[in-house]
DRENTOR-231953 format. One record per residue: x, z, y of N, C-alpha, C in turn. Coordinates in pm, whole numbers, padded with zeros to 5 digits, always signed. Layout:
// residues N
XZYXZYXZY ...
***
This chain:
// residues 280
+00698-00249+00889+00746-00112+00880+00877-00100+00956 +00880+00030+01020+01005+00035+01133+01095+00049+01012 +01218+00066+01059+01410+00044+00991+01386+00196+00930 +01384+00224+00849+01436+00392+00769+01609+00414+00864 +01579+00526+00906+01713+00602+00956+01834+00573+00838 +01903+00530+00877+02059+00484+00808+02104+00598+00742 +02187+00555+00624+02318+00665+00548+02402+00732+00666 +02392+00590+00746+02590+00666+00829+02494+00758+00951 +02329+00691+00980+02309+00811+01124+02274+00964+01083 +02266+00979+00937+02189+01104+00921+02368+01156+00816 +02436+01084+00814+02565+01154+00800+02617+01185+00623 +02524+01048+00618+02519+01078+00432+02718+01045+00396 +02738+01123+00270+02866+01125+00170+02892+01016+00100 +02959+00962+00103+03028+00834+00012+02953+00818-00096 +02856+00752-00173+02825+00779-00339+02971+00788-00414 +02980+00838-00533+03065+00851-00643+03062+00676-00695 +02949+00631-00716+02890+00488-00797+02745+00461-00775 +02758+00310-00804+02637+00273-00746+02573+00199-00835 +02481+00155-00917+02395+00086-01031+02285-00029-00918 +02336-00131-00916+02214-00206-00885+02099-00271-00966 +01984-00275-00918+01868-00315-00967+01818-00427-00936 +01790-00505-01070+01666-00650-01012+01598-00565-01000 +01473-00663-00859+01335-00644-00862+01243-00654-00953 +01283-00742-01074+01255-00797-01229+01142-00667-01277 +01282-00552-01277+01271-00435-01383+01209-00373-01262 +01212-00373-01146+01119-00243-01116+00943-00263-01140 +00885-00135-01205+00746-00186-01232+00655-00017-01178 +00740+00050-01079+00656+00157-01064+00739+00242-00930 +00672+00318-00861+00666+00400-00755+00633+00532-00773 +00719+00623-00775+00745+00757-00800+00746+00822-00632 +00606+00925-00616+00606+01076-00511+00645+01176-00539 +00783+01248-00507+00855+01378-00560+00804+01452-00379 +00847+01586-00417+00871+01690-00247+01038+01755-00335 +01033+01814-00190+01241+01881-00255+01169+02010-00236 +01049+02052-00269+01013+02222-00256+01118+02291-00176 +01146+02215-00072+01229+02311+00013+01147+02351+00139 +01218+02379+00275+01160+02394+00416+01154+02265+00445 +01070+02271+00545+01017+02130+00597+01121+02078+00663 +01199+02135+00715+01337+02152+00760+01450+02105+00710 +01419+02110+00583+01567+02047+00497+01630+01968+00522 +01729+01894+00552+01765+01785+00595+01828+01682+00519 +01828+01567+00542+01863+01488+00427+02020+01534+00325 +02096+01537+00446+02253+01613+00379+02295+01717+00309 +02180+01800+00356+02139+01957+00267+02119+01899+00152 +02059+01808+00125+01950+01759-00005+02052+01693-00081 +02162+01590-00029+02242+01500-00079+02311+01594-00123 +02404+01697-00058+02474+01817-00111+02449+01870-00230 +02325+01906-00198+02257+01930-00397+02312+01883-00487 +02272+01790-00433+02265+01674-00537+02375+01630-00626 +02473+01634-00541+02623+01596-00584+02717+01682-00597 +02726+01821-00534+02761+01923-00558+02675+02045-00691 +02587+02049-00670+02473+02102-00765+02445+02053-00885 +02401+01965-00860+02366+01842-01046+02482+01777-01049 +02585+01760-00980+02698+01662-01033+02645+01511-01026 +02529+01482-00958+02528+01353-00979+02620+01254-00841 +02582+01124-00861+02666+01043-00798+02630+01045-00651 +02521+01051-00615+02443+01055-00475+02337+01115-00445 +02249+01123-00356+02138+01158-00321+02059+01097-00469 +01964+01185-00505+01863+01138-00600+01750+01005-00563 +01728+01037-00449+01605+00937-00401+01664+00789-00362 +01553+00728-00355+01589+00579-00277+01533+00648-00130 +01431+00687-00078+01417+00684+00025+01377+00856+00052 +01390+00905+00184+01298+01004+00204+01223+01030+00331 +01117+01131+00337+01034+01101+00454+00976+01246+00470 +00992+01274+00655+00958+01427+00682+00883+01498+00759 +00767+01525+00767+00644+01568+00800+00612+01501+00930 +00681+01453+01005+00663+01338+01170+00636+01244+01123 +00667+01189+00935+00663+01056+00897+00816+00980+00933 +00878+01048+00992+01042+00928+00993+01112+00939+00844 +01143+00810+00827+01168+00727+00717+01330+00759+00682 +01395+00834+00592+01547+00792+00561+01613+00738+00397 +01736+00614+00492+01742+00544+00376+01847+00712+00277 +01769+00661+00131+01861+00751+00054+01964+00656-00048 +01910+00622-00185+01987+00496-00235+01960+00377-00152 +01811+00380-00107+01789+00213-00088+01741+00148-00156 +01687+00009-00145+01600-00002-00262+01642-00136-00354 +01796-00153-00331+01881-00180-00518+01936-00127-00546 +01877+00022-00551+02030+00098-00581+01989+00196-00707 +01971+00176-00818+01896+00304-00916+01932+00454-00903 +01806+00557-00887+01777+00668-00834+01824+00756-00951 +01824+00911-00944+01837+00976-01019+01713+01060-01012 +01619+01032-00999+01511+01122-00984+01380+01185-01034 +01420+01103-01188+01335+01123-01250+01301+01030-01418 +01447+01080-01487+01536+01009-01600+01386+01013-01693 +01375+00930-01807+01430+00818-01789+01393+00680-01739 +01299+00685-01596+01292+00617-01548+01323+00584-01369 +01441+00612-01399+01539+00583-01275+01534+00429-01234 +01533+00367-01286+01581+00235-01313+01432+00153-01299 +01353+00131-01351+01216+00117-01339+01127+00144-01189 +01170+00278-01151+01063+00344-01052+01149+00322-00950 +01093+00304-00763+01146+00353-00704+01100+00522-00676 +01186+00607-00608+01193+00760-00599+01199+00779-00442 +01056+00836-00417+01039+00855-00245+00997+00999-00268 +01088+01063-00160+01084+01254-00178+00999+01260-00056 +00916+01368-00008+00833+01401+00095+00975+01584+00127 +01024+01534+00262+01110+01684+00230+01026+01780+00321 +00954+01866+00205+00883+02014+00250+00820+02034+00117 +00754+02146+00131+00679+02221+00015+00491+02135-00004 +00451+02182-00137+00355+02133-00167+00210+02180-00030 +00185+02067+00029+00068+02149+00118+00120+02106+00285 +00273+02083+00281+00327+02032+00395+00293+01895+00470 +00274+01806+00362+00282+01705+00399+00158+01617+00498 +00230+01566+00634+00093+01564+00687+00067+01443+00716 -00066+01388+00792-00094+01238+00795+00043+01118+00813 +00080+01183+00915+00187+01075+00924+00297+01049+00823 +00357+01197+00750+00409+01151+00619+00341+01074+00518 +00266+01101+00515+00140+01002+00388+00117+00843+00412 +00096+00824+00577+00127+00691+00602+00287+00621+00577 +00356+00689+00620+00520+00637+00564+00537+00626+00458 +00521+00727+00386+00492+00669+00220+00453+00588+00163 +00297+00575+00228+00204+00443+00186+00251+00284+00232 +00336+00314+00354+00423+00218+00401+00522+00159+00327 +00595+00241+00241+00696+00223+00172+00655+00174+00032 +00553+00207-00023+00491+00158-00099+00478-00008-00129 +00405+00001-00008+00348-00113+00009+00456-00241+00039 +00560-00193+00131+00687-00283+00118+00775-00262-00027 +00781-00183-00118+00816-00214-00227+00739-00356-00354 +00619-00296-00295+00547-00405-00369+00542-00553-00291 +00567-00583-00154+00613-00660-00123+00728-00727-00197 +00845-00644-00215+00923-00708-00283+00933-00727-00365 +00899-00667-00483+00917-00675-00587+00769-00805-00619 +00700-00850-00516+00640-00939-00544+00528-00915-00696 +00434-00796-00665+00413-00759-00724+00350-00632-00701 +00223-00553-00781+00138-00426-00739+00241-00329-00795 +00303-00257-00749+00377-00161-00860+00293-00020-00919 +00315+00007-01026+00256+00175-01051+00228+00233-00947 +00150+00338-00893+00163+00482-00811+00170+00562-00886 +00240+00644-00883+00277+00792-01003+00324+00871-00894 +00352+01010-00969+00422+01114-00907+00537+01174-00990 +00589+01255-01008+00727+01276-01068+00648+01377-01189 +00561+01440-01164+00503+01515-01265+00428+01428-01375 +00389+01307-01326+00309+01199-01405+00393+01104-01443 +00509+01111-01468+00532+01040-01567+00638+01097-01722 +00626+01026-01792+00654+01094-01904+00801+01117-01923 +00849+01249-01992+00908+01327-02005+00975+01357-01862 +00874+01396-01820+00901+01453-01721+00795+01601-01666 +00803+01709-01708+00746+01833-01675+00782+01915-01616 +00692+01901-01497+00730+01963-01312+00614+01978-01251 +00568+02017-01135+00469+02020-01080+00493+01963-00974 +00623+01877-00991+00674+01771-00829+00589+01679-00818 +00500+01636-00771+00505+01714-00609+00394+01808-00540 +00332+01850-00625+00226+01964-00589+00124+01905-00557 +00025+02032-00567-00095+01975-00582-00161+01856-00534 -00120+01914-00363-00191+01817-00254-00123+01661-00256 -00038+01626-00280+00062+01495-00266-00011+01405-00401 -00041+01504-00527-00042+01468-00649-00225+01453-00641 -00282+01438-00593-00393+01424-00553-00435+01349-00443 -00314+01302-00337-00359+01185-00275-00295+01081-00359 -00167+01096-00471-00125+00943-00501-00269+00935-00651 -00298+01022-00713-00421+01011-00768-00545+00905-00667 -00548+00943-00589-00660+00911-00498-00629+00696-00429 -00517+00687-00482-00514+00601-00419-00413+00577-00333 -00357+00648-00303-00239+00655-00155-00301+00618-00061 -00473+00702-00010-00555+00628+00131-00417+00581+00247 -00435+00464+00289-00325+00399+00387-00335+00516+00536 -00486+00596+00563-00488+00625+00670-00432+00761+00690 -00362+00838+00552-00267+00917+00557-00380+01060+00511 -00494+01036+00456-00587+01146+00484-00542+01215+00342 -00618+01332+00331-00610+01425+00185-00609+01329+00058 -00610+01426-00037-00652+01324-00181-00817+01301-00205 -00899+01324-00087-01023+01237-00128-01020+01122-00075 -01061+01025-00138-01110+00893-00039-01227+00914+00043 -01206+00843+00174-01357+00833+00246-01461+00804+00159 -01632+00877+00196-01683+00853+00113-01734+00668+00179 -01854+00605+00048-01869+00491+00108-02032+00490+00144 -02060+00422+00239-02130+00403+00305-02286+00425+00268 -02359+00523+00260-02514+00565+00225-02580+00392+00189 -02654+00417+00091-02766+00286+00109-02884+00268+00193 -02875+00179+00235-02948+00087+00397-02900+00160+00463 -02796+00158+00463-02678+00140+00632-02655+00031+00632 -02550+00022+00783-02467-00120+00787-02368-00082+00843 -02286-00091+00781-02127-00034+00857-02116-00143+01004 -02009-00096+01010-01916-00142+01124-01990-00287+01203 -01958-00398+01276-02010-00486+01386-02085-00597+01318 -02229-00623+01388-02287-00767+01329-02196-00857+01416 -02116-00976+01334-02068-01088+01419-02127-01201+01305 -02148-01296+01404-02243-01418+01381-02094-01505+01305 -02147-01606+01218-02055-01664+01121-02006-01789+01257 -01890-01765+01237-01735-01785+01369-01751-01995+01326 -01717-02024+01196-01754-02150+01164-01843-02289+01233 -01813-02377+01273-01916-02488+01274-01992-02524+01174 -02143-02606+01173-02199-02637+01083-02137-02724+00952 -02159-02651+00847-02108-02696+00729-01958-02712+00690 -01909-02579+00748-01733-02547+00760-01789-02429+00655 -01692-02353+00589-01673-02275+00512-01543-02213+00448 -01478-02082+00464-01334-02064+00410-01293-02083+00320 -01207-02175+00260-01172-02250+00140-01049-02268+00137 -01035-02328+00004-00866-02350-00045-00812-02467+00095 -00683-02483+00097-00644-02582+00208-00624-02728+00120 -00638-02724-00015-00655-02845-00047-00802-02892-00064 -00904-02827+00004-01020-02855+00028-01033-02987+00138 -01132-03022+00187-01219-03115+00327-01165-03031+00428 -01186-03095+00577-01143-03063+00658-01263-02914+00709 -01370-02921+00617-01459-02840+00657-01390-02706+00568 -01327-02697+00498-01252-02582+00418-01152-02524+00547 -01179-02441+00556-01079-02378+00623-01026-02244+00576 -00907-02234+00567-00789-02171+00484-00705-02088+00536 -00700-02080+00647-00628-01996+00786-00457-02074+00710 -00415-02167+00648-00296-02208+00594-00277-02286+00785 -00381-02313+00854-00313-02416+00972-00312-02350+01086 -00353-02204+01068-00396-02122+01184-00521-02236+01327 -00584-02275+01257-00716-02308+01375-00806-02224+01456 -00843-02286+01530-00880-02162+01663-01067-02207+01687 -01088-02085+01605-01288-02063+01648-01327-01990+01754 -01433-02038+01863-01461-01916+01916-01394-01837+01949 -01244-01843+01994-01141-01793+02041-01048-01718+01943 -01062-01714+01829-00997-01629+01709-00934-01702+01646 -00817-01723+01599-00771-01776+01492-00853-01785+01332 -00847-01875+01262-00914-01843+01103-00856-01730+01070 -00727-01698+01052-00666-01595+00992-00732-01473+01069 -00738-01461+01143-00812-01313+01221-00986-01307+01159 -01026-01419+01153-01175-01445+01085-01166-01386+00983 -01134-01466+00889-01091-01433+00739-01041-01241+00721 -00958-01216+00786-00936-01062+00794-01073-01006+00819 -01050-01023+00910-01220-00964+00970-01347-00956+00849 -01339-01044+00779-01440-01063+00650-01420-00972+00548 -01311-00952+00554-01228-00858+00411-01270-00697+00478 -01233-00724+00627-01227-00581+00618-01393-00512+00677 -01468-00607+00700-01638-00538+00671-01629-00524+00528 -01595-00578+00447-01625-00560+00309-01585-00379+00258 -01451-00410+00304-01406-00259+00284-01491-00156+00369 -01523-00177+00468-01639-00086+00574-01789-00048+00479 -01806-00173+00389-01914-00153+00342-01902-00065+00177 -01756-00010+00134-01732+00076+00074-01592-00040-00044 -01638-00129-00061-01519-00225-00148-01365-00155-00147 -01273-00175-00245-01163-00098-00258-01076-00235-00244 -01051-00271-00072-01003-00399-00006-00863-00420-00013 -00755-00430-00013-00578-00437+00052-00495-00419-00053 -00397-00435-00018-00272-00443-00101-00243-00340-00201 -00241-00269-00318-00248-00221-00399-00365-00172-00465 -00481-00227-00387-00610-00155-00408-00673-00209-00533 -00795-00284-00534-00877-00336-00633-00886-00509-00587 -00922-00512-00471-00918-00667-00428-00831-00679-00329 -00745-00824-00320-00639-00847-00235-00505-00777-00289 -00526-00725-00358-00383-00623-00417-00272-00632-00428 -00229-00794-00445-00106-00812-00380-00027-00872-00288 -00109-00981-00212-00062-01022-00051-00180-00894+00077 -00284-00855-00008-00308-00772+00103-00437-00878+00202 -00456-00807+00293-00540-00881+00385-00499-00950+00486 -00435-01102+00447-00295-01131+00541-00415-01239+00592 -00527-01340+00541-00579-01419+00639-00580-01561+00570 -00507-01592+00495-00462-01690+00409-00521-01712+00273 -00660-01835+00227-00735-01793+00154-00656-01864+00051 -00707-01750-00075-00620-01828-00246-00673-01745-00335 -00637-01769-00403-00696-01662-00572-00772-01548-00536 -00713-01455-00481-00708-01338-00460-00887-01292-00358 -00874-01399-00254-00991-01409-00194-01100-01482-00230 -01070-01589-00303-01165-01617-00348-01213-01529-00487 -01143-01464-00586-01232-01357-00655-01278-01244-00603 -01234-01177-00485-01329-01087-00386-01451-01167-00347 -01454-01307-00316-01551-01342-00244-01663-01343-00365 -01636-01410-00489-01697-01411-00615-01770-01303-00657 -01733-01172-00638-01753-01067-00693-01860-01005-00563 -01822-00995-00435-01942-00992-00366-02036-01074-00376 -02071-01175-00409-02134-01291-00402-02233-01257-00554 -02169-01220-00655-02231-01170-00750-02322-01020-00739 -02205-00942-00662-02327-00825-00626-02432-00819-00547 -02457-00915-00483-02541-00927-00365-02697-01050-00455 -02620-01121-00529-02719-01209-00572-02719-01334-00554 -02560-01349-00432-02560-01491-00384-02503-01585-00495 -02507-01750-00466-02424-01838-00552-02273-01788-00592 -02266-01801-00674-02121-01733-00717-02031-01852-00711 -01964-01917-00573-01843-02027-00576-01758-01980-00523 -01713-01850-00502-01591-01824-00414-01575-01866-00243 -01624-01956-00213-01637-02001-00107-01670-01883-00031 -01640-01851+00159-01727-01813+00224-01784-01869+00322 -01911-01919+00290-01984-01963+00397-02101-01890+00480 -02180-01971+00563-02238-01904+00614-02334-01759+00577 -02393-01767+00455-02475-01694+00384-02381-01614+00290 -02240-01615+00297-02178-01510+00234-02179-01419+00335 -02145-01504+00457-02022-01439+00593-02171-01331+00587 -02333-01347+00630-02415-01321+00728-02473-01178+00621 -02441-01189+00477-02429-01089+00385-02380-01001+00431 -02247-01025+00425-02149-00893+00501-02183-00810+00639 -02219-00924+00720-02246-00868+00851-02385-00781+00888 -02488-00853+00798-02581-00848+00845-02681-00765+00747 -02649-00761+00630-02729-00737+00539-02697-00590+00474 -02768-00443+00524-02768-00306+00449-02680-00299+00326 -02622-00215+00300-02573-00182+00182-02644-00128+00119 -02680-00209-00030-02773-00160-00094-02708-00110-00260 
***
């Protein structure tokens, strides 16, 4: 994720005080809008804030404006005012425009920010909105915002429906033939040399394992699976290439829906599943 626009370039005010946060305690991700013009600007907003509510700073940790550019507001050890009493708990990302404004590329910055929160905090955090969480009664952030973080926060920035998934006997996206030598299979790295783990980055057929291994995850998701980093599988390293827990119970769970041996492993007759075999 690119650098969020700075305090000092967008001309932010001294805070009054500052509360820092472990990553410990944060366990959730808050979507507000400032129901203002799309226009608003971060300093307009900070002004509010500190002139208006009397509080110490800008309310948000971060904010983000219909182009999708990113600005830092607290930051993300800095506890928010944006939505008592869980300031401290949540981070607070504002969308600045009205309910209905917000467009693909804001939705991806968001989902961006998201997703590097839960990076850090090493960990899936909540998705909420400022209206969804408790004692808190608002309609922040309106309909449309409050219906894509319902939906999932789709990464590709779309409305609050998810794509639908794939009709039965289709086959999504590319047949590729299983990348592996005979009797290789993606496995833990404390496996045989035939386990491969993308942990050594080795080179198949011109691809790295780690690009393989991606590639596997993400037919899965083609074939309708709820794949990546906050989702249902992979949820908290994401689809980085590197096999461990996480991939091997995706692999388990396809392997069970399909009918195959259930070892986690992917080998040839998992890989040729994915590629090759209708969604049924």
């Amino acid at each position: 994720m690119s650098s969020p626009v700075s305090r000092s370039a967008w001309g932010a005010r001294s805070p009054r005080g500052r509360t820092t946060v472990a990553w410990s305690r944060r366990t959730g991700f808050t979507v507000h809008y400032s129901a203002g013009p799309a226009s608003q600007a971060p300093r307009r907003i900070q002004d509010f804030h500190m002139d208006g509510n009397g509080w110490a700073d800008i309310g948000y940790n971060f904010l983000v404006d219909r182009s999708g550019i990113v600005y830092e507001g607290r930051g993300w050890t800095v506890a928010g005012a944006h939505a008592a009493p869980h300031n401290t708990s949540h981070i607070g990302v504002c969308f600045i425009g009205r309910d209905g404004d917000a467009t693909p590329a804001a939705k991806v910055s968001i989902r961006r920010l998201y997703d590097e929160a839960c990076r850090r905090a090493g960990r899936t955090l909540v998705r909420t909105w400022h209206g969804g969480l408790s004692g808190n009664s608002t309609e922040c952030p309106g309909a449309d915002l409050r219906a894509w973080v319902r939906a999932g926060m789709p990464a590709g920035g779309g409305g609050g429906t998810p794509p639908p998934s794939p009709g039965a006997g289709t086959l999504p996206g590319p047949r590729l033939d299983f990348p592996l030598p005979a009797g290789h299979y993606f496995g833990p790295a404390s496996g045989p040399d035939q386990s491969v783990s993308g942990a050594f980055r080795r080179t198949f057929r011109g691809r790295t394992d780690r690009e393989w291994l991606r590639e596997w995850a993400s037919q899965l998701g083609r074939r309708g699976w709820s794949v990546g980093r906050g989702r249902t599988h992979l949820a908290r390293h994401g689809n980085d290439g590197v096999y461990g827990p996480e991939y091997r119970a995706l692999a388990q769970a396809f392997q069970r829906s399909q009918g195959l041996t259930v070892d986690g492993l992917i080998g040839r007759e998992t890989w040729d599943e994915a590629f090759h075999a209708p969604v049924t």
